[in-house]
C-alpha positions as CSV (number, residue, x, y, z in Angstrom):
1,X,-1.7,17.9,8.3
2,X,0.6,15.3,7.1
3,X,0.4,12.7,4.2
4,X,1.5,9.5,4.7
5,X,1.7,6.6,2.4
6,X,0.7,3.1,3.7
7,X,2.0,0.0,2.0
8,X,0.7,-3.7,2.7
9,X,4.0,-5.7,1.8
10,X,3.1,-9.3,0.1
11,X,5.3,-12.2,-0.1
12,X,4.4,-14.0,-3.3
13,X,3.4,-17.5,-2.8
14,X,2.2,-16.8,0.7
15,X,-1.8,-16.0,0.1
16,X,-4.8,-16.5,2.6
17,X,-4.9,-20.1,4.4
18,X,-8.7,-20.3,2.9
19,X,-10.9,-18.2,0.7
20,X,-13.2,-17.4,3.8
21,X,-10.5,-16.3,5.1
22,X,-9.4,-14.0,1.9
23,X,-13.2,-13.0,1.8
24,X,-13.3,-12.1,5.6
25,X,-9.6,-9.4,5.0
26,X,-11.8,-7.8,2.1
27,X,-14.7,-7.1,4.2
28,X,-12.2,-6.1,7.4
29,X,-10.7,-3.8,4.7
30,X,-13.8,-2.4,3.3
31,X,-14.6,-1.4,7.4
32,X,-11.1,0.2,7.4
33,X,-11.4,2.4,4.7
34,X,-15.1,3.7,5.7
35,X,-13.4,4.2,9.3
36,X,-11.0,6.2,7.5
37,X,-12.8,8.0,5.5
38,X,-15.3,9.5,8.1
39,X,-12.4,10.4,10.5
40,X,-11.8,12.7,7.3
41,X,-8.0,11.1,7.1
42,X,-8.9,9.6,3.6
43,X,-7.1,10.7,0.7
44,X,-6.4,7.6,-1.8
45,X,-6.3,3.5,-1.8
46,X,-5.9,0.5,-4.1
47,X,-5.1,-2.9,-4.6
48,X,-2.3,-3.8,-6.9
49,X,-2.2,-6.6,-9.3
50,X,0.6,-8.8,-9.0
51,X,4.4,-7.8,-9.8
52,X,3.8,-10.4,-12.9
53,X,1.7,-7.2,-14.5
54,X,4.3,-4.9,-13.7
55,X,5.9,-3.1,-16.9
56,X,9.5,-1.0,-16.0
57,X,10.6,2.2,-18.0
58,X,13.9,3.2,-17.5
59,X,16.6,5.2,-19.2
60,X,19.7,4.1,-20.2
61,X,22.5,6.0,-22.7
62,X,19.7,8.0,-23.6
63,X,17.5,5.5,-24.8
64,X,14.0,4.7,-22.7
65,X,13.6,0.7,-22.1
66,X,10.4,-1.0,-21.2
67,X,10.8,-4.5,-19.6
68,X,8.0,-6.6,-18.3
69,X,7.7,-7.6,-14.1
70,X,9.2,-6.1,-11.2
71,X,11.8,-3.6,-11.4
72,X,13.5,-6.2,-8.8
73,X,13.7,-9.7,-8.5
74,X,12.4,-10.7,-4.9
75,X,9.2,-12.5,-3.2
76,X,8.3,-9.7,-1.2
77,X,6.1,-6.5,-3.2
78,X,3.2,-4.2,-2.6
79,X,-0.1,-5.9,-2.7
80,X,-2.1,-2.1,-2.1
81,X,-1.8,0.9,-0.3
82,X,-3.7,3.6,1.4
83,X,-2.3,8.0,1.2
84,X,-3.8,9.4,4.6
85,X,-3.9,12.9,5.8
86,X,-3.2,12.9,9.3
87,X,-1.5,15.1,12.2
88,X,1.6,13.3,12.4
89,X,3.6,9.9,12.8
90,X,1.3,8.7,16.0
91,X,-2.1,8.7,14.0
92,X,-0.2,7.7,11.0
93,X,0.9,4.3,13.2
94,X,-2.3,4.1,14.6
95,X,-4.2,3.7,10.9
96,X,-1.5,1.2,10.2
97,X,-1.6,-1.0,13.3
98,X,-5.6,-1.1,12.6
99,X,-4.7,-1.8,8.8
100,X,-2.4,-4.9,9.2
101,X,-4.7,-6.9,11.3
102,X,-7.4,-6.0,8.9
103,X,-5.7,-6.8,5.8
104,X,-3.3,-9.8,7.5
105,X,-0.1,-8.6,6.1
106,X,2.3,-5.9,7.4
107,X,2.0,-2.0,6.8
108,X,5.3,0.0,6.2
109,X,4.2,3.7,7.3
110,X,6.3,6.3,5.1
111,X,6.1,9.7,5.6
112,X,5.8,12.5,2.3
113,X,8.7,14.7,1.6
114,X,7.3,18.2,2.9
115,X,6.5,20.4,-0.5
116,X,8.7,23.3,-0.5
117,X,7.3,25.5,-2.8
118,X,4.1,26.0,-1.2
């Protein structure tokens, strides 16, 4: 089995067109992840507060820097996410194509790096 890391991509300013319609992708995303879960792919999910919460560390000369926001300057971040455990790439895609309709933004599907020192 395979992890695979599931990211909704926001673009900030660009929210639901109504608050039904904010209320209806919550309860299309609460189906998703109980589908999930009793397929037995679950492994982890969450919603993200906006980039404004965002604090960066970084080194520099030696010296470790916090700065508030994102670590870049751009409209589009990760709203949430979802790890899954799944065969491969195919069932990863599927989870995803059933994921961006029910959270109405798009999924990027990234694969792991493999642990080598298991």
């Amino acid at each position: 089995m395979n992890h695979y890391l599931l990211s909704v991509h926001m673009v900030e300013g660009e929210g639901y067109p109504s608050e039904e319609e904010m209320q209806q992708a919550f309860k299309d995303v609460d189906a998703l992840n109980t589908e999930i879960k009793k397929a037995g792919a679950w492994v982890f999910a969450g919603g993200l507060e906006t980039p404004d919460t965002a604090t960066v560390v970084r080194e520099d000369k030696g010296q470790i820097l916090t700065t508030d926001g994102p670590f870049v300057e751009g409209k589009e971040h990760i709203g949430g996410f979802w790890v899954i455990k799944v065969a491969d790439l195919d069932e990863a895609l599927d989870w995803a194509k059933r994921a961006t309709v029910a959270c109405r933004g798009a999924v990027e599907v990234r694969p792991f790096q493999e642990d080598t020192e298991s």
